[in-house]
C-alpha positions in Angstrom: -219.2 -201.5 26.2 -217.8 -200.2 22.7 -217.1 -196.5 23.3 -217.8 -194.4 20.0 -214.7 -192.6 19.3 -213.8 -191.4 16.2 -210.4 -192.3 15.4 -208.2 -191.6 11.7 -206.9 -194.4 10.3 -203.8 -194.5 10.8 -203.9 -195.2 14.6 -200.7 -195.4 16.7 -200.0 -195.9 20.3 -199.5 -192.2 21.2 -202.3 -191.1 19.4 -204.5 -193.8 21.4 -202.9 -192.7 24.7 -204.1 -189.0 23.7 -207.3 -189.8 23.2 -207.7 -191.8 26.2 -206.1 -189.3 28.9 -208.9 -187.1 27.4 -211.4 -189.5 27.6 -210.6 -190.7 31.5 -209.8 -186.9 32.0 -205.8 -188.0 32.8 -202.5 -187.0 32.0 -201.1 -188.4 29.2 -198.1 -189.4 31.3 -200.7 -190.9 33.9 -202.6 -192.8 30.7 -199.0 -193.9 29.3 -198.7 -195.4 32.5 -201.9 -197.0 33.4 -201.7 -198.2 29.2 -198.0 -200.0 30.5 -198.9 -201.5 33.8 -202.2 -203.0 31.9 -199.8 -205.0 29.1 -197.0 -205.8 31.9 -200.2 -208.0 33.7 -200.7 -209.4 30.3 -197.4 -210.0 29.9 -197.1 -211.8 33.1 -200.8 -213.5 32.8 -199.6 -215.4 29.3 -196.3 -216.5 31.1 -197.9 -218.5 33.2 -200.1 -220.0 30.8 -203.3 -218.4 31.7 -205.9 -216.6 29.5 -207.2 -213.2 30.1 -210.8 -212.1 29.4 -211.3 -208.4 29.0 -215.3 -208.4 28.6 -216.5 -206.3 25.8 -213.5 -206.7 24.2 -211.9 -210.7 23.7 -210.0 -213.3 25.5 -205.8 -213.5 24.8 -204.1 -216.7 26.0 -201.6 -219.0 25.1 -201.2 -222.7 23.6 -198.8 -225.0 21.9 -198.5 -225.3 18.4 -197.3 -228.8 17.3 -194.2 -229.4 15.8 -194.1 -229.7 11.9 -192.6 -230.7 8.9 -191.8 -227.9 6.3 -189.7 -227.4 3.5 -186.4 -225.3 3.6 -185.5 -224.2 -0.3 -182.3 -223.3 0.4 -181.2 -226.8 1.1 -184.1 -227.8 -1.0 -185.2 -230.5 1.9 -187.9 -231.1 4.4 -187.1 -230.6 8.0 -188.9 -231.1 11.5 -189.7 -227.8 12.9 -190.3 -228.1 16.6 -193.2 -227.6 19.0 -193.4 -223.7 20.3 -195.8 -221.9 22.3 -198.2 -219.2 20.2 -200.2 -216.3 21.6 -203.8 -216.5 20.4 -206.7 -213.7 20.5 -210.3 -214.6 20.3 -212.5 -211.8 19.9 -215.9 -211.9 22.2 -219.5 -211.9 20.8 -220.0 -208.2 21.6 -216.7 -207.1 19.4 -217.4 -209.2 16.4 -220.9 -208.0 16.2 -219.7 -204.1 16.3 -217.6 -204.6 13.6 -220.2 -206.9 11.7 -222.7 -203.9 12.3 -219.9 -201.6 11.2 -218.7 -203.6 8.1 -222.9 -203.5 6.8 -223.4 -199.6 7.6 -220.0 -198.6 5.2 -221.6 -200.9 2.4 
């Protein structure tokens, strides 16, 4: 469910937390909270190499990107980069068609 909020650009995290302590009727300490124990199991989901699917919203998990060959121009020559382990987002039906809908209304 996309909640219709108004938020001013430019958003940051304390201004989020404001809005939602007044949306869930909490403290803001209580929402500051709830906001940091809800990325620590993130956190700890992606360690283990699971995904996590917040309906309504997306799915975040984790995969590994393959090592590489790129060029360095300080030494001006090509060098393997190796394999390391990315974070990826993938956005679910319901978000991308909000801000489809949105991006069509503003034109």
């Amino acid at each position: 469910m996309i909640c219709n909020i108004s938020l001013e650009l430019p958003v940051n995290s304390s201004e989020v937390i404001k809005r939602l302590s007044e949306r869930l009727a909490l403290s803001e300490r209580e929402t500051r909270r709830l906001l940091k124990h809800s990325t620590e199991i993130l956190h700890k989901t992606l360690d283990r190499d699971l995904s996590l699917t917040i309906p309504g919203f997306g799915t975040f998990g984790t995969h590994l990107q393959p090592g590489r060959k790129a060029y360095n121009p300080y030494h001006k020559k090509f060098m393997m980069l190796s394999q390391k382990r990315v974070v990826y987002f993938h956005p679910s039906s319901v978000l991308r068609g909000h801000v489809k809908a949105r991006r069509t209304d503003n034109e």
